[in-house]
Phi, psi and omega in degrees: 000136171281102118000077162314171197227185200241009145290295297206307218267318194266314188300278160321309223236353172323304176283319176287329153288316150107083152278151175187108169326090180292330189244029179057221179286328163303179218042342209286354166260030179265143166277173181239084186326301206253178168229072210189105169258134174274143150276142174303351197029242210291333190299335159326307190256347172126000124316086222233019172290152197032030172292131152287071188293351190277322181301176154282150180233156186205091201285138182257227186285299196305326195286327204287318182315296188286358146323304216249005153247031165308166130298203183286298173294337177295303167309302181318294175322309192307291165329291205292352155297301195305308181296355196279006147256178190239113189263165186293300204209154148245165186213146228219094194249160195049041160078026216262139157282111188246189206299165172278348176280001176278322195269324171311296178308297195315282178334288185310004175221026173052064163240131192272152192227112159260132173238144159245179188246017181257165177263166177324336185285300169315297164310319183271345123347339169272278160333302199304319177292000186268308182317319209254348174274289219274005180262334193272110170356129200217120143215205180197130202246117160320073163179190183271132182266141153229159166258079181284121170022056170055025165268125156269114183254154156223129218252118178227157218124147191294180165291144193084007206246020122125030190274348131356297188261342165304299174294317176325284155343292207295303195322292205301310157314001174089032152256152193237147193285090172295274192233138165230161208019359131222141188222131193267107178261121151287135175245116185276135123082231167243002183214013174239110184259136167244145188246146161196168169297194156272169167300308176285355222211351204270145156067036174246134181235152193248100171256107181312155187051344183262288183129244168255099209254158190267111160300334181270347154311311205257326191234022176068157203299006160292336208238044183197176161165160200312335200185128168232142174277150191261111186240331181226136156280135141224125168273118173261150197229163163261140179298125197257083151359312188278353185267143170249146171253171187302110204242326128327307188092326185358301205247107156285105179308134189223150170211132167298085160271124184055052059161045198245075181299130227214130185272161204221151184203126208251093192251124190276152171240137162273184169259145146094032170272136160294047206311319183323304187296300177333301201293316169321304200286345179269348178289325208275345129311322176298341210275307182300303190288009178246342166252035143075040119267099216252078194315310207269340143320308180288306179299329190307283168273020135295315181325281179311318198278322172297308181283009153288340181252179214283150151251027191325292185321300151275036203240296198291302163327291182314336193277307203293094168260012148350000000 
């Protein structure tokens, strides 16, 4: 994984933090190890145990305030603890003058001293969702994203085996279009995988014999966006005779993306299969079941309860040749 550089923090995330280089360009090519920013605490006063040197630090009111009512050697002592690590960046929150000996120590150790004009609260608030994208586990999947009745299904299977064209179908049906044929999934926090395209590529589909159609040029910006979260595999598969496939639901197939489990529904295909109409019932199903409607459940213990009650009556009916 590539490392951002804290040119990248400023470049991307400037304007909405309301950034400004205190040290011109220097440092801005330093990395940002971690994706976790900080205030220094206690290293301020000398205490430099367990310090989190990897993070961004980030002085609010308070550090600048005890800072400036150090003396002069004192601060100096102070600064020059903070600095003898090698931190990514520093950051200056509410527009804070902050001391020069804050700005001397930086330079002299190619370190950027950033100021915003937000407060600290605002500022680490911001920061975090920026942190947690270019930080977040990455891969990337042969197939297609759709956004079905707000389900992100993802359609995988070999090539040529019609998952294109399968979304084109959705598409044409009002469901809109994430990504085809490569699709770049982030796993957001531990268990929320998003799925998108590529850049040069989003929202174009490769249809054998058409070739490349613009989906949004043909079916207008309703029928695409930018990003989905990834909730159902569906493997379209060729129908194997010889297989059995899952005719209950009981046992739910699952599979790990980014160590993330992801339930998977295995549609063999044929001629004169309605793949479209399937896919709707599997999204709108994941939909029951996630509001703790379990069809093949339900049916599962009416099933157990009936064969549980008594059978005289139909012991007796069955005897009764009358």
């Amino acid at each position: 994984m590539t490392l951002p550089k804290v040119r990248d923090l400023l470049e991307r995330k400037g304007n909405l933090l309301q950034l400004e280089a205190l040290t011109g360009d220097l440092g801005l090519d330093r990395d940002m190890p971690t994706p976790e920013a900080s205030s220094p605490g206690l290293v301020l006063a000398g205490f430099t145990k367990r310090f989190a040197q990897t993070r961004i630090h980030v002085l609010g009111q308070t550090e600048i305030t005890y800072l400036a009512a150090l003396d002069a050697a004192a601060r100096r002592r102070s600064l020059e603890t903070f600095f003898t690590f090698d931190l990514p960046c520093v950051v200056v929150t509410k527009g804070q003058e902050p001391p020069s000996e804050l700005l001397e120590l930086a330079r002299a150790k190619g370190i950027a001293v950033i100021r915003t004009k937000l407060k600290t609260s605002e500022f680490y608030r911001r920061l975090k969702p920026y942190l947690d994208e270019v930080f977040a586990p990455t891969t990337t999947v042969h197939g297609s994203l759709a956004d079905v009745f707000g389900v992100g299904l993802l359609f995988v299977g070999r090539s040529g085996i019609g998952k294109s064209e399968c979304v084109l179908d959705l598409v044409e049906r009002g469901h809109r279009l994430v990504a085809d044929d490569v699709v770049h999934i982030n796993r957001l926090g531990n268990d929320v995988l998003i799925g998108r395209g590529h850049d040069l590529a989003r929202h174009y589909m490769e249809i054998r014999g058409v070739g490349l159609i613009d989906i949004q040029a043909l079916f207008g910006i309703r029928a695409v966006r930018q990003q989905k979260r990834v909730e159902v595999v569906v493997q379209l598969a060729d129908w194997d005779a010889s297989r059995e496939y899952d005719r209950t639901g009981l046992d739910q197939e699952r599979t790990d993306i980014l160590e993330v489990s992801v339930p998977v529904v295995t549609v063999p295909l044929n001629p004169g299969k309605n793949l479209t109409v399937i896919c709707e019932v599997v999204a709108m199903n994941h939909l029951l079941r996630y509001g703790g409607v379990d069809s093949a459940k339900r049916f599962n213990e009416r099933l157990l309860k009936r064969m549980a009650e008594p059978r005289e009556l139909q012991e007796y009916l069955e005897g009764d040749y009358e």
